[in-house]
Backbone bond lengths (Angstrom), bond angles and torsions (degrees), N, CA, C in turn:
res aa  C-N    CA-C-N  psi(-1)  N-CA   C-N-CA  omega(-1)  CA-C   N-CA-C  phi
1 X - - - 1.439 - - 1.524 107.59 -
2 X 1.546 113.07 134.27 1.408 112.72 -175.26 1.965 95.98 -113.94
3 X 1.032 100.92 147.40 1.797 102.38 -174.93 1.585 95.29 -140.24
4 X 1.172 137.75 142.18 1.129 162.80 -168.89 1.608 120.99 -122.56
5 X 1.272 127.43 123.26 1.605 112.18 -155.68 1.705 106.55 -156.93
6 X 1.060 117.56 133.37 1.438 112.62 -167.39 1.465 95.89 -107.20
7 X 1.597 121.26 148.73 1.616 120.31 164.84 1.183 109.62 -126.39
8 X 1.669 122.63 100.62 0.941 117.64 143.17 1.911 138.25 -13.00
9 X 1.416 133.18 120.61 1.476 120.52 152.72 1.280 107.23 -22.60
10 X 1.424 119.10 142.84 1.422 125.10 -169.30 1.540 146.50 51.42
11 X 1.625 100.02 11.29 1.453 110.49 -177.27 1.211 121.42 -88.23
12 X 0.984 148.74 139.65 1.410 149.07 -176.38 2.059 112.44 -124.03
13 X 1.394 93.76 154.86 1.337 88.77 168.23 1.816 84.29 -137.59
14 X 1.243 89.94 154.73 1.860 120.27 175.50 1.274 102.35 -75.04
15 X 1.768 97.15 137.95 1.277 112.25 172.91 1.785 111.27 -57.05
16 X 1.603 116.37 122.94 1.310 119.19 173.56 1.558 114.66 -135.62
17 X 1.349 114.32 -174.60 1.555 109.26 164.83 1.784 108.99 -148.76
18 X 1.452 130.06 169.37 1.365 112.00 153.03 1.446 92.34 -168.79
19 X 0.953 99.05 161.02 1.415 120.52 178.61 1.607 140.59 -28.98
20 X 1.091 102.04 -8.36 1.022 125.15 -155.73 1.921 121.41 -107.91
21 X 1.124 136.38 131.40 1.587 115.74 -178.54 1.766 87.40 -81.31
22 X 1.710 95.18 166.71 1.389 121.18 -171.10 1.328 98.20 -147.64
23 X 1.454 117.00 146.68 1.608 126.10 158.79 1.287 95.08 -121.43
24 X 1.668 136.25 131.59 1.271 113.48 142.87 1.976 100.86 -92.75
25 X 1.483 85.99 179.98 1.611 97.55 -175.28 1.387 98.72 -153.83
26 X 1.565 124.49 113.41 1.330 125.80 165.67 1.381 137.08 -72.57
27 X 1.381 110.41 113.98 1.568 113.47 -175.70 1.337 122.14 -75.70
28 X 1.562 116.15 -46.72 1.361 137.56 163.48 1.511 134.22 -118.46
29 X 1.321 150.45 147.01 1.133 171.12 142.60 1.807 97.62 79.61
30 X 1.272 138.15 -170.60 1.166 125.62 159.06 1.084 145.78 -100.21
31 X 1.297 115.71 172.92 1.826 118.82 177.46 1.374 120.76 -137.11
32 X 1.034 109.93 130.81 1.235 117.57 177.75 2.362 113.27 -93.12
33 X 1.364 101.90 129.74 1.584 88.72 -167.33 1.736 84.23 -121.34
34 X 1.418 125.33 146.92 1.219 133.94 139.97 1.494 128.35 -63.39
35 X 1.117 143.40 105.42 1.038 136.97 -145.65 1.891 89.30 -125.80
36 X 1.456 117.11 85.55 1.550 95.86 177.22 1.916 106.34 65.24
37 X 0.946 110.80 -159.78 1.395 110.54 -161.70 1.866 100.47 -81.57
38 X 1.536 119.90 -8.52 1.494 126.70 171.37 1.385 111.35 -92.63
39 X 1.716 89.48 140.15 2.062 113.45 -173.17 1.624 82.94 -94.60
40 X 1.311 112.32 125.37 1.863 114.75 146.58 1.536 99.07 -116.74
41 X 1.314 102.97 132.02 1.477 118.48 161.49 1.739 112.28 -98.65
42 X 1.261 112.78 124.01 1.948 114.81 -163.72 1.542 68.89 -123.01
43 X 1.497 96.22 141.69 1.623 140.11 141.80 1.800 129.63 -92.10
44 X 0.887 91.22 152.89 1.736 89.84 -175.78 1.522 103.96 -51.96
45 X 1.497 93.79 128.85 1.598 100.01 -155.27 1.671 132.84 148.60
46 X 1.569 78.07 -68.98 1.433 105.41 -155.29 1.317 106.59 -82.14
47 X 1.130 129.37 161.59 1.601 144.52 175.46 1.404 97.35 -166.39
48 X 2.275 85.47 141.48 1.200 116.92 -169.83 1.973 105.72 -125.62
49 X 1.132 102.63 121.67 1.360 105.25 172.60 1.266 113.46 -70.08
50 X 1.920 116.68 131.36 1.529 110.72 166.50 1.763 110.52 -110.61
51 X 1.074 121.07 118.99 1.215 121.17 -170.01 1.949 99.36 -64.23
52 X 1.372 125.63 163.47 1.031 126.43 -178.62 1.812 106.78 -92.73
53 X 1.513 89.96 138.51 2.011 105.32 -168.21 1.336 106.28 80.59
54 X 1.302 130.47 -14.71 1.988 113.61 161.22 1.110 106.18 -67.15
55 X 1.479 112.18 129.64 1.406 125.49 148.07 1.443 142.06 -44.55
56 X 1.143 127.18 77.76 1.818 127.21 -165.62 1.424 99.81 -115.77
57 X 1.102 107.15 165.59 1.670 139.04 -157.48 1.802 119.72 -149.71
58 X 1.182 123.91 146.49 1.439 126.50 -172.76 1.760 73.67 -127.35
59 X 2.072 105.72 116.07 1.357 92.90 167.50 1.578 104.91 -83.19
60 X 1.649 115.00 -139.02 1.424 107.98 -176.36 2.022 99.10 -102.26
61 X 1.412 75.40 118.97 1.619 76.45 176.75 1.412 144.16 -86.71
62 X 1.354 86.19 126.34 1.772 100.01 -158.13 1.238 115.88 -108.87
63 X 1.347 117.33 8.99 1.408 127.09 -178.19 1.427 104.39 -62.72
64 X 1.204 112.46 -68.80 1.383 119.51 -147.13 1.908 97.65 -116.18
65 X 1.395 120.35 157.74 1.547 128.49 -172.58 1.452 92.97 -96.88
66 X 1.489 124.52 -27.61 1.085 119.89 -158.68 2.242 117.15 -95.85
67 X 1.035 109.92 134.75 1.425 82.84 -172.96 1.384 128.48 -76.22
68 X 1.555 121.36 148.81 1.266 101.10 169.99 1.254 157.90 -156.03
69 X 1.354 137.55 -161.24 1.934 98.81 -147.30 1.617 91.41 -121.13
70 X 1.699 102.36 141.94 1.181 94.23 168.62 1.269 94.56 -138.09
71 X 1.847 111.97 -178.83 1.460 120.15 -174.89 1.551 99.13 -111.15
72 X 1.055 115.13 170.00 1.789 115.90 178.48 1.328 93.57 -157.46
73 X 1.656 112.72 125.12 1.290 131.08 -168.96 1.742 87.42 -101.71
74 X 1.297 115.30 134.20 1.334 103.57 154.25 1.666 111.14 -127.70
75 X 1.412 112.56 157.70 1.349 94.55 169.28 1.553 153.56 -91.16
76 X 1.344 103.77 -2.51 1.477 126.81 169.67 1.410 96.88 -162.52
77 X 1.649 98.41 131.84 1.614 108.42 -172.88 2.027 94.25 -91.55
78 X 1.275 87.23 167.50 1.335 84.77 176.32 1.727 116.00 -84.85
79 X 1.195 113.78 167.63 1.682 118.38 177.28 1.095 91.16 -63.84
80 X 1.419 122.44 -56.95 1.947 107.95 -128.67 1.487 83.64 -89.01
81 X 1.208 135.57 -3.61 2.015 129.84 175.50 1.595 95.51 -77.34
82 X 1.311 132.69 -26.93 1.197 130.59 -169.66 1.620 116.01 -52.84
83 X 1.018 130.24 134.68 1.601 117.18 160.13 1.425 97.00 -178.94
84 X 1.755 119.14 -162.27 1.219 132.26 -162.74 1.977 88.23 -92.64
85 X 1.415 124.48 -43.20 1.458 113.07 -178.55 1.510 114.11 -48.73
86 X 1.390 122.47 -51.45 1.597 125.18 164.54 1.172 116.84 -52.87
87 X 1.118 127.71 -20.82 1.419 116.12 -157.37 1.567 135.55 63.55
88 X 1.342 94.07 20.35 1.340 111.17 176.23 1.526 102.64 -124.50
89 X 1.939 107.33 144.61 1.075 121.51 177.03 1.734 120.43 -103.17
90 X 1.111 131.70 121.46 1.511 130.18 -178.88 1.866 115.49 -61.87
């Protein structure tokens, strides 16, 4: 599953985890990800592997004014995310 996601200056996502491995990969401006108790800051470019069950976080990002887009590879989406709003079928 490929997911596509823009971050506003100042957006944050909550520390979470799931099952699943993740790459994000930055297309535009930067991001900063918590990765476990490590800060990586990625530039357009860059991609960060999330192993599946680590805990990572998008704090509020203050790097950059500009917003920006990244892709997030995951490797098996979950069932119960499945439906007609995603656009994914179970």
């Amino acid at each position: 599953m490929v997911l596509e996601s823009t971050f506003e200056a100042g957006a944050e996502l909550q520390a979470h985890s799931h099952p699943h491995e993740q790459i994000t990969y930055v297309v535009s401006g930067e991001l900063e990800i918590r990765l476990g108790d490590e800060a990586h800051i990625l530039c357009p470019g860059d991609s960060l592997f999330v192993p599946g069950g680590v805990r990572h976080a998008v704090p509020a990002q203050l790097h950059s004014a500009q917003p920006g887009q990244h892709l997030h590879i995951i490797s098996r989406w979950p069932r119960d995310r499945a439906g007609p709003a995603s656009g994914i079928s179970s």
